[in-house]
SENU-730566 format. One line per 5 residues: for each residue x, y, z of N, C-alpha, C, CB. Coordinates in Angstrom, 1 decimal. Each point is the difference from the previous one (the first is absolute). Glycine has a CB too. Example, Ala and Ser with C-alpha at 12.3 -4.5 7.8 and 13.67 -1.06 7.14 Angstrom:
2
13.2:-5.7:7.8:-0.9:1.2:0.0:0.9:1.2:0.0:-1.9:-1.2:1.2  1.5:2.3:-1.9:0.9:1.1:0.0:-0.8:1.1:0.8:1.2:-0.6:-2.2 $
// end
This chain:
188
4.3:-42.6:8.5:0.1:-0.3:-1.4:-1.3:-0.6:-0.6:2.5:-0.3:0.3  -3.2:1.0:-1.1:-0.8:-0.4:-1.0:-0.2:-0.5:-1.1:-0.1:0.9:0.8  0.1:-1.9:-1.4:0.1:-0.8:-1.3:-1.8:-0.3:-0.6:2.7:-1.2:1.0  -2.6:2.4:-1.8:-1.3:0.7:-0.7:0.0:-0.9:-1.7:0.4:3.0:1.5  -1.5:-3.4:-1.7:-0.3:-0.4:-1.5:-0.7:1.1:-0.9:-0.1:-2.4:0.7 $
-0.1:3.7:0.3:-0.9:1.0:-0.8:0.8:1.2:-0.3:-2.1:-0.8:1.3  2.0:1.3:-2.1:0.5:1.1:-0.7:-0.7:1.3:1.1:0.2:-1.3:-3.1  0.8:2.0:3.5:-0.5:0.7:1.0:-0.1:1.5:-0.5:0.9:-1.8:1.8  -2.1:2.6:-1.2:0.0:0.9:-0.8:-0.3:1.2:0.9:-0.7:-1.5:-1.9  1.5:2.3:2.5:-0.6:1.3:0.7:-0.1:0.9:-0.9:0.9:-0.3:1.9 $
-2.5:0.8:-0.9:-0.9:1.3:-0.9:0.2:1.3:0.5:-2.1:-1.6:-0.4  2.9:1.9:0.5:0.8:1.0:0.4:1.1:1.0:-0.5:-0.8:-1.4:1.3  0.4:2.6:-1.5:2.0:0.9:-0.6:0.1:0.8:1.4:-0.2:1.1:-3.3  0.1:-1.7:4.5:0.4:0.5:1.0:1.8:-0.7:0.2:-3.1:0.4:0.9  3.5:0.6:-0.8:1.4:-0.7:0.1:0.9:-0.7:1.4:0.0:1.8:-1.8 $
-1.0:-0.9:2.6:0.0:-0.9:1.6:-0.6:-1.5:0.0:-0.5:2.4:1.3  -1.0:-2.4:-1.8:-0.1:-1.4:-0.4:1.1:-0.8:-0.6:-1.9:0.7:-0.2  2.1:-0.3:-1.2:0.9:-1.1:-0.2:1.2:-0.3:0.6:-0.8:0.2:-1.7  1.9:0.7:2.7:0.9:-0.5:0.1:-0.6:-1.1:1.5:1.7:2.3:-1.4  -2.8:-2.0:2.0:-0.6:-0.5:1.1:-0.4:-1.6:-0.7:-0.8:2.7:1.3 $
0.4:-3.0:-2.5:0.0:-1.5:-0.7:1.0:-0.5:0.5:-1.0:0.3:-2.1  2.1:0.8:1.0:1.1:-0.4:-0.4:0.9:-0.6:0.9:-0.4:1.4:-1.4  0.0:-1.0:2.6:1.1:-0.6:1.7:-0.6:-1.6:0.4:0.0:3.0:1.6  -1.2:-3.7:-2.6:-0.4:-1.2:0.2:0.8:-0.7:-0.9:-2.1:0.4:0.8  2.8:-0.3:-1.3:1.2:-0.7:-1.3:-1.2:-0.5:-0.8:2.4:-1.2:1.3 $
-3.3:1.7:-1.9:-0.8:-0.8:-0.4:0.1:0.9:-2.1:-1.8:-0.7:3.5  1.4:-0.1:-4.2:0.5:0.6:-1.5:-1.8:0.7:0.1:2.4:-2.4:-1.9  -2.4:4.0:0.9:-1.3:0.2:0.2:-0.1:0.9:-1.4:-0.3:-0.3:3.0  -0.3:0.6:-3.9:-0.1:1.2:-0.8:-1.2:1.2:0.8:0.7:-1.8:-2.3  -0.3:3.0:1.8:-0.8:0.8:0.2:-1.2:1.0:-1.4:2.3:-0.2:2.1 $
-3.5:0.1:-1.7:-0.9:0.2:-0.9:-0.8:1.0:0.6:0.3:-2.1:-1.1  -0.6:2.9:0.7:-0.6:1.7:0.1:-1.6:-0.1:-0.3:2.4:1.3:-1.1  -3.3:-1.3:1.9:-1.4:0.5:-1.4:-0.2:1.1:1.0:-1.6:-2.4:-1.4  1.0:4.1:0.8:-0.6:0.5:0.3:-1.0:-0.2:0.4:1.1:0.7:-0.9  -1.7:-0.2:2.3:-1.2:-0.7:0.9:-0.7:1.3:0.7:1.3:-2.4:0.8 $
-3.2:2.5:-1.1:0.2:0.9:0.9:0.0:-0.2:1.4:-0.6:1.0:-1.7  1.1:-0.2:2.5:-0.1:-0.2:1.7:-1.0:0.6:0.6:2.3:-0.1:0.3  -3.1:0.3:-1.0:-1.8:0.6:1.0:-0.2:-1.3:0.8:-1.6:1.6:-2.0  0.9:-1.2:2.8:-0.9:-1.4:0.9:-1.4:1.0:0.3:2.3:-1.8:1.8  -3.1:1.0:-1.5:-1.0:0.4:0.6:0.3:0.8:1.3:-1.2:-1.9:-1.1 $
0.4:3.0:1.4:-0.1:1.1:0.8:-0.5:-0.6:1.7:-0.7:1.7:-2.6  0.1:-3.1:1.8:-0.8:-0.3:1.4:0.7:-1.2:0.5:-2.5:0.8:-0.7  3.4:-1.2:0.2:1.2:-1.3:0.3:0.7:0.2:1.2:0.6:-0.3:-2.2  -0.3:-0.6:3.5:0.6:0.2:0.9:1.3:0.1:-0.3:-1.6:-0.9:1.2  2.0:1.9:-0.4:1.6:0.7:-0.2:0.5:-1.4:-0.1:0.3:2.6:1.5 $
0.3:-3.4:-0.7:0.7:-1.5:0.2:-0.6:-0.9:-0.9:0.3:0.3:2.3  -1.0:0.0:-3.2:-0.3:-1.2:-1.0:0.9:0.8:-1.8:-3.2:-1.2:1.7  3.1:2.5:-1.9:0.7:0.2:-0.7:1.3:-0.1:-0.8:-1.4:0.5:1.0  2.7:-0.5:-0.3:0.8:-1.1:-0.2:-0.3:-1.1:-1.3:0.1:0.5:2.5  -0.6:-1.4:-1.9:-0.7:-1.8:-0.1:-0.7:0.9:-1.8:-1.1:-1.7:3.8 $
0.3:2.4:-3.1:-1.1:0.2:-1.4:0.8:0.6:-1.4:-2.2:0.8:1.8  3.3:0.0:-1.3:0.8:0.5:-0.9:1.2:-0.9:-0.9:-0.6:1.8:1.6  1.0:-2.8:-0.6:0.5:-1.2:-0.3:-0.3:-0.8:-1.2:0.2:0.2:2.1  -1.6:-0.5:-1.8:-1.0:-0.7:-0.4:-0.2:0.7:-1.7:-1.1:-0.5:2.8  0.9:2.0:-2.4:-0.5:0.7:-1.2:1.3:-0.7:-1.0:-1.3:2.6:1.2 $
2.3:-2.2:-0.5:1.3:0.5:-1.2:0.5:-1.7:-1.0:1.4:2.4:2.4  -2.1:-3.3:-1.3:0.2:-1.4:-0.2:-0.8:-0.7:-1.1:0.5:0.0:2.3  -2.1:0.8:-2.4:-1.0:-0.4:-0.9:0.2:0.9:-1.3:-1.7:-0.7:2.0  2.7:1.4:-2.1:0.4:0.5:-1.2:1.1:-0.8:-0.8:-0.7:2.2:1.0  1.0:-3.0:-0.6:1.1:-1.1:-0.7:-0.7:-1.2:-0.8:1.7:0.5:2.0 $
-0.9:-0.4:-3.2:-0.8:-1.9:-0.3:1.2:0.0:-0.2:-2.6:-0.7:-1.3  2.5:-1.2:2.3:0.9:-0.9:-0.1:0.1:-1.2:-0.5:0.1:1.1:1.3  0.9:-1.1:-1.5:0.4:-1.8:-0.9:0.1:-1.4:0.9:1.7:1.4:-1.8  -1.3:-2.1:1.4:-0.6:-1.6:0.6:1.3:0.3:1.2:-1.2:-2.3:-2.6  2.2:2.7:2.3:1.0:-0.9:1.6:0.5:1.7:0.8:1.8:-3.2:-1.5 $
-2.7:4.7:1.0:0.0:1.0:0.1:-0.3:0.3:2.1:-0.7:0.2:-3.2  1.9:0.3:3.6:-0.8:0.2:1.7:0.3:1.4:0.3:0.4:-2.5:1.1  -2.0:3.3:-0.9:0.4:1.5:-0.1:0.2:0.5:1.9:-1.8:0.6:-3.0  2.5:0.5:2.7:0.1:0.4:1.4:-0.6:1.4:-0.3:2.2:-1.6:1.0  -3.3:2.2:-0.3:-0.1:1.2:0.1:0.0:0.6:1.8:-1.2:-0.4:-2.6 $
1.4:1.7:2.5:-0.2:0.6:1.7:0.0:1.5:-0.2:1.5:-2.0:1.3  -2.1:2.4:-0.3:-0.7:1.7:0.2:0.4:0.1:1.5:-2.6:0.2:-1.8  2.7:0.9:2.2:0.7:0.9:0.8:-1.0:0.8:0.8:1.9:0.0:-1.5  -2.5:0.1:2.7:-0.5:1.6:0.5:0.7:0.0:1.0:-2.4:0.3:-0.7  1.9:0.8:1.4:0.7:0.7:1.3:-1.4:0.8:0.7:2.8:0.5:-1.1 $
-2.9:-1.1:1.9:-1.0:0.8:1.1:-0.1:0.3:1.1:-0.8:-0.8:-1.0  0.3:2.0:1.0:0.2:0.8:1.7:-1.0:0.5:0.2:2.1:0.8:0.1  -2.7:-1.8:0.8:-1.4:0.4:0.5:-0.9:-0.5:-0.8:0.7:1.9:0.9  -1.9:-1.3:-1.4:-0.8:0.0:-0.7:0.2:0.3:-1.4:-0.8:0.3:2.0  2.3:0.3:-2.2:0.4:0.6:-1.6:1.3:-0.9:-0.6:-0.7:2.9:0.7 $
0.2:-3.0:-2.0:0.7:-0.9:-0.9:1.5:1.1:-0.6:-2.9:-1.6:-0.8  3.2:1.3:0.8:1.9:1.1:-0.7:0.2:-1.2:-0.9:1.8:1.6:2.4  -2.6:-0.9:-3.8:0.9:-0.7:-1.5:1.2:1.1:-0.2:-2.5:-1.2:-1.6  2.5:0.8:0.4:1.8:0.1:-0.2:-0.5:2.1:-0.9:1.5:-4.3:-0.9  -1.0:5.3:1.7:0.1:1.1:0.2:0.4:0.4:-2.0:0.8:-0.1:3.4 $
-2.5:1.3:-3.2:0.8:0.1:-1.8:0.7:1.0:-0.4:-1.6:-0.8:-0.9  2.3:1.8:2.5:0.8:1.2:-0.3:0.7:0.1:1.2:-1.5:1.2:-1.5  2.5:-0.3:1.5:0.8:0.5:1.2:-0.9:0.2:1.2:1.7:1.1:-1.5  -2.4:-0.4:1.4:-1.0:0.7:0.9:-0.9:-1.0:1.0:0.0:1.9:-2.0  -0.8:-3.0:1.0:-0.5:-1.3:0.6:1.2:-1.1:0.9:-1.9:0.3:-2.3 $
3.0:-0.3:1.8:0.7:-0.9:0.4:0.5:0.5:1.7:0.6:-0.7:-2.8  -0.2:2.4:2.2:0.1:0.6:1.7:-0.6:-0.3:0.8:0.4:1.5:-0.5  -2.0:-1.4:0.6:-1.5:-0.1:0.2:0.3:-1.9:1.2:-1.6:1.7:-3.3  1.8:-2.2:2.0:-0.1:-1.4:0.4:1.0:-0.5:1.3:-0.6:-0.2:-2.7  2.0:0.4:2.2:0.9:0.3:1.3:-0.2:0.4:0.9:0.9:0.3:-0.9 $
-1.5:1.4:1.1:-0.1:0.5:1.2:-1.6:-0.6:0.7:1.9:2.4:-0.9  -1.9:-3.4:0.3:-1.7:-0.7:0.5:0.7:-0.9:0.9:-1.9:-0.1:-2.2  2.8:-0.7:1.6:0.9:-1.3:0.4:0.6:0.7:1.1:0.5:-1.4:-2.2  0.4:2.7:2.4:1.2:0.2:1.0:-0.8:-0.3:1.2:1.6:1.9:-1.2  -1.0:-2.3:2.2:0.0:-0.7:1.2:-1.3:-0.5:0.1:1.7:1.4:1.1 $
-2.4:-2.0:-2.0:-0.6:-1.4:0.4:0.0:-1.1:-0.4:-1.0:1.1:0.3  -0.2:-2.2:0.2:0.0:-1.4:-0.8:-0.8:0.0:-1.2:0.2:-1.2:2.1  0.3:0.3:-3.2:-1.1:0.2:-0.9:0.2:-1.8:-0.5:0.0:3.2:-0.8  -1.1:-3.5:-0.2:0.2:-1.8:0.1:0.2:0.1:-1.8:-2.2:-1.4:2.6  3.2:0.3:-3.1:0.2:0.0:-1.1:-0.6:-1.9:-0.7:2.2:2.5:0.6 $
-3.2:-2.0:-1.1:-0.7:-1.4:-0.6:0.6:-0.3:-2.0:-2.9:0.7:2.2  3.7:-1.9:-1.8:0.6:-0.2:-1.4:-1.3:-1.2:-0.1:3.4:0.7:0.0  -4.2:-0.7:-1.6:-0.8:-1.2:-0.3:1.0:-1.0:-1.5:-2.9:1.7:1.0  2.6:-2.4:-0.6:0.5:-1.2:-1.4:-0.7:-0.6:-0.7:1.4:-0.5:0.9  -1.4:0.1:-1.8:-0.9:-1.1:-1.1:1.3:-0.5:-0.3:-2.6:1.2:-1.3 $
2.5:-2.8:1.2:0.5:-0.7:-0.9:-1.0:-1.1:-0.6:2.1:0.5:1.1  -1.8:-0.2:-2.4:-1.0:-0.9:-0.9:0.6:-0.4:-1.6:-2.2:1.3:1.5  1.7:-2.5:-1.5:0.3:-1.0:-1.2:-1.4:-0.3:-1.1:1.8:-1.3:1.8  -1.8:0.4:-2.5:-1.4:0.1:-0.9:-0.8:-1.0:1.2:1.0:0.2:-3.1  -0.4:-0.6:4.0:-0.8:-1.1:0.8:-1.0:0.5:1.2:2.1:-1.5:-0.5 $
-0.9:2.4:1.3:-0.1:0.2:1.3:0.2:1.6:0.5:1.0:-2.5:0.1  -1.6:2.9:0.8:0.7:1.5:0.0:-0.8:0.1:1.6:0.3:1.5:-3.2  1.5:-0.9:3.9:-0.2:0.1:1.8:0.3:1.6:0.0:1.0:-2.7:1.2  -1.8:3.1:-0.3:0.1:1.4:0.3:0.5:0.0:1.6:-1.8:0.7:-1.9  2.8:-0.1:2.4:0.6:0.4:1.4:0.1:1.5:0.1:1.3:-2.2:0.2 $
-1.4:2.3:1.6:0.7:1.6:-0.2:0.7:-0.5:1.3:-1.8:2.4:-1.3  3.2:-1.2:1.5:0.4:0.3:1.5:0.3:1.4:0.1:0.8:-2.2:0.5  -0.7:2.1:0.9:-0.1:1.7:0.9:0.9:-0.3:1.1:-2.7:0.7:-0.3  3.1:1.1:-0.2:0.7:0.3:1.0:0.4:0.8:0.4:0.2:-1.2:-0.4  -0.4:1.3:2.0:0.0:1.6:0.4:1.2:0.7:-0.1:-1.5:-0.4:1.6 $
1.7:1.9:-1.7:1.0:0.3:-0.4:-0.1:1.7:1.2:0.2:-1.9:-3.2  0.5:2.1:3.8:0.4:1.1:0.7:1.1:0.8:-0.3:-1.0:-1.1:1.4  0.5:2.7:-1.7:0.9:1.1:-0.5:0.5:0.6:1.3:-1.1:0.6:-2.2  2.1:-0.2:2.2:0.5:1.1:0.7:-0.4:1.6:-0.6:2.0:-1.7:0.7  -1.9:2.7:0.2:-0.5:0.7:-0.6:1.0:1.1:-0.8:-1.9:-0.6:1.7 $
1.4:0.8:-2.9:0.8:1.2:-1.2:-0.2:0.8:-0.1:0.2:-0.9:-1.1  0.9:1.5:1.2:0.0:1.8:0.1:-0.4:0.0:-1.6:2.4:1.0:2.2  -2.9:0.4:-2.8:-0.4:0.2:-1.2:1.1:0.1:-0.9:-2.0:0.9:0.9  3.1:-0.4:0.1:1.2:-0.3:-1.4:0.7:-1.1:0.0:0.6:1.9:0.0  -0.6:-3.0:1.0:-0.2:-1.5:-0.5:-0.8:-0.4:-1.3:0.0:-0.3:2.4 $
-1.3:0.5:-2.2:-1.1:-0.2:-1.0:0.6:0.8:-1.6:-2.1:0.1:2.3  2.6:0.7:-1.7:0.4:0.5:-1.3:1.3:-0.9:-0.9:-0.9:2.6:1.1  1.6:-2.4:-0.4:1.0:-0.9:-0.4:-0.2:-1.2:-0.7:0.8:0.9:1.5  -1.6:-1.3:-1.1:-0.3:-1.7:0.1:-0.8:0.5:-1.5:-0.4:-1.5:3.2  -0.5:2.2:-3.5:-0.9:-0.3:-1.0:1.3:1.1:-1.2:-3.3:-0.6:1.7 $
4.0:1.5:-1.2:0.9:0.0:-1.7:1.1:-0.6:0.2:-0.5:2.2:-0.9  0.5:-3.4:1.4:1.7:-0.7:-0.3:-0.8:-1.4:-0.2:2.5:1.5:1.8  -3.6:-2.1:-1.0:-0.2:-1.2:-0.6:-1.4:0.1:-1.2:1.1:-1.3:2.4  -2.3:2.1:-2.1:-0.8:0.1:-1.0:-0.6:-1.2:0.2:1.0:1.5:-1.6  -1.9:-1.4:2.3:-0.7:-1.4:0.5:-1.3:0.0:-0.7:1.0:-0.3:2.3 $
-1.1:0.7:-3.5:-1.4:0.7:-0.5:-0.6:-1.8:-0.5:0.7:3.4:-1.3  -0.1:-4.3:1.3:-0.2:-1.6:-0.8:-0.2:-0.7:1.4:1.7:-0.1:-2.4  -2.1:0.5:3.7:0.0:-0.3:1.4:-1.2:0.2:0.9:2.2:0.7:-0.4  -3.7:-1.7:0.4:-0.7:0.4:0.9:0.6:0.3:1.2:-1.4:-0.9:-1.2  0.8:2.3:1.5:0.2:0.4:1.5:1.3:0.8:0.1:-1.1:-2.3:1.0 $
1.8:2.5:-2.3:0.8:1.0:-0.4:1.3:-0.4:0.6:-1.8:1.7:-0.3  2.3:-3.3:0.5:1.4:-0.2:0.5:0.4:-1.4:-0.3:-0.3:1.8:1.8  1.6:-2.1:-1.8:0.3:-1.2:-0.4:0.6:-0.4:1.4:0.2:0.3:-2.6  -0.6:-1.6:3.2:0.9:0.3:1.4:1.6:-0.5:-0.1:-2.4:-0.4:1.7  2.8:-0.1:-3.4:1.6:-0.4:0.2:0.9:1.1:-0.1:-0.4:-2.0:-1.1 $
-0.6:3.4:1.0:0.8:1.2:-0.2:0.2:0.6:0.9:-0.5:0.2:-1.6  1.3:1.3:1.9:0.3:0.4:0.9:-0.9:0.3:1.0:1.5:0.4:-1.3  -2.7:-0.2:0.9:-1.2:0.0:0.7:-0.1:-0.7:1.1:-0.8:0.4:-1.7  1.0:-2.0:1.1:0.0:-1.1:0.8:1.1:0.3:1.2:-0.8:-1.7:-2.3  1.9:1.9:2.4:0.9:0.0:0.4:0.0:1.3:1.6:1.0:-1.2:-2.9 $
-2.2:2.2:2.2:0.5:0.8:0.9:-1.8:0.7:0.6:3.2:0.6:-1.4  -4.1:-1.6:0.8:-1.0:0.2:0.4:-0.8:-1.3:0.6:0.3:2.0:-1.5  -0.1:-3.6:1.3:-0.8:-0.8:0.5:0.6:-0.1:0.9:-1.0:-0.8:-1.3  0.3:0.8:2.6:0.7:-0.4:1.5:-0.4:-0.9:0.2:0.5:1.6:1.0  -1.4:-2.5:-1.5:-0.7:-1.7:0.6:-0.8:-0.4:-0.9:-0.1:0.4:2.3 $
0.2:-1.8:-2.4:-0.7:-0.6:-1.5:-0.8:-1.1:0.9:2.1:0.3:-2.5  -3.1:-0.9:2.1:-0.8:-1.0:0.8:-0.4:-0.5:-1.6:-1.1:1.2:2.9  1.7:-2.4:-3.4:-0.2:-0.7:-0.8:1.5:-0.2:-1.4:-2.9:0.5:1.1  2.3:-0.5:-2.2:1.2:0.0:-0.8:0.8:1.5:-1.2:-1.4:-2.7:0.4  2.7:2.2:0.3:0.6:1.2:-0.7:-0.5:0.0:-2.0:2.5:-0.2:2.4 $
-2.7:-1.0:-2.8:-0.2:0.2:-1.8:-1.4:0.0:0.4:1.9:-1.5:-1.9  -2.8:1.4:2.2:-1.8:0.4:0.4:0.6:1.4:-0.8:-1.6:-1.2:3.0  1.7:1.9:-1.8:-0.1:1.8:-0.3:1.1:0.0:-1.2:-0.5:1.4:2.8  1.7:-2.2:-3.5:0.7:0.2:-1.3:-0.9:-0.2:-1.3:2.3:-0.8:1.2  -3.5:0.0:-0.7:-1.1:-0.2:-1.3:-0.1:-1.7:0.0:0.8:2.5:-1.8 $
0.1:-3.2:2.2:-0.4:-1.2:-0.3:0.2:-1.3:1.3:0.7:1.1:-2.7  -1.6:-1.5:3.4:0.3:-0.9:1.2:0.8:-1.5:-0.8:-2.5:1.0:1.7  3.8:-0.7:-1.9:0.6:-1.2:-0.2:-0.2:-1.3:0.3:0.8:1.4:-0.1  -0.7:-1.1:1.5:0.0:-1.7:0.9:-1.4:-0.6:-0.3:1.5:0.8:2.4  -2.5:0.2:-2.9:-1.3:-0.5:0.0:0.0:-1.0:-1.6:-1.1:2.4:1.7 $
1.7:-1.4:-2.7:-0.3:-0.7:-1.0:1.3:-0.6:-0.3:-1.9:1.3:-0.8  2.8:-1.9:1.4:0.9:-1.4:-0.2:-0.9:-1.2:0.7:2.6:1.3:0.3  -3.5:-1.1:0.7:-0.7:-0.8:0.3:-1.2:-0.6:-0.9:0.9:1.0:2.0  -1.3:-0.3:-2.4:-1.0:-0.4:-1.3:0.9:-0.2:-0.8:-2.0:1.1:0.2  2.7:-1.0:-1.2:1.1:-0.3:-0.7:0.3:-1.5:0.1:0.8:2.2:0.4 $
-0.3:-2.3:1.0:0.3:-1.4:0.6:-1.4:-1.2:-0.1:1.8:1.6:1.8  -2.7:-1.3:-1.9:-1.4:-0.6:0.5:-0.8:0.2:-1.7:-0.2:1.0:3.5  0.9:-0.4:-4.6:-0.9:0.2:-1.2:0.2:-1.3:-0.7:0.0:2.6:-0.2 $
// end
């Protein structure tokens, strides 16, 4: 339990985020700015995340008892980055990249006030089983993961019938490391 004097603010219309706040009992409004998500070309895959966080965070002005929460999402396999797929065809792509391997899912955060602002990320490996193409299909016209780096949500059926082993946290790969930011929460 947290007992906050700051008006809490997630920067986010991801709806997995908020219900992932929302499981901290904690009171929070939600506030939108359009951001763009370019990074530099020459940025290490694992710092992106953090930088995107950061971006979406330095687009806000805040007020005196204002505490913003922002967070970005990638998915990487290998050497290649899987943002969030802008057609049927890419999302297939992306999937049948994932079926029966490991890939690492880096969630970054910013929380910042007019005072202070901490940036975290966590990771976490995430192992597919492998998908027949009419799996793949299914999955992308009944859930439409097109709002999904890496083209999947793992609370969906995906999750259920494709991750066979997780090595860190199940909300990491939902978009938001909870346990991480109740701890700063706790400590702001």
């Amino acid at each position: 339990m947290i007992s906050l004097k700051n008006n809490i603010i997630l920067g986010s219309k991801s709806p997995r985020r908020q219900d992932l706040l929302k499981g901290l009992d904690i009171d929070f409004e939600v506030l939108v700015k359009d951001t763009d998500e370019s990074y530099p070309p020459d940025l290490d895959h694992t710092k992106i995340a953090i930088y995107l966080a950061e971006k979406k965070a330095d687009a806000f002005s805040l007020s005196k008892n204002d505490l913003l929460i922002t967070a970005d999402t990638v998915v990487l396999i290998g050497n290649s980055i899987l943002e969030k797929p802008i057609n049927t065809h890419e999302a297939h792509l992306m999937l049948k990249a994932l079926s029966g391997q490991k890939h690492t899912v880096i969630t970054g955060v910013c929380m910042r006030d007019l005072t202070k602002k901490i940036s975290f990320d966590d990771i976490t490996e995430v192992h597919f089983a492998h998908l027949s193409d009419a799996e793949i299909e299914y999955y992308i016209n009944r859930y439409h993961p097109f709002d999904k780096a890496g083209s999947y949500g793992v609370q969906e059926w995906i999750g259920y019938v494709a991750v066979n082993k997780m090595e860190g946290s199940f909300y990491t790969v939902m978009g938001l490391p909870v346990h991480k930011v109740y701890e700063k929460l706790k400590n702001w």
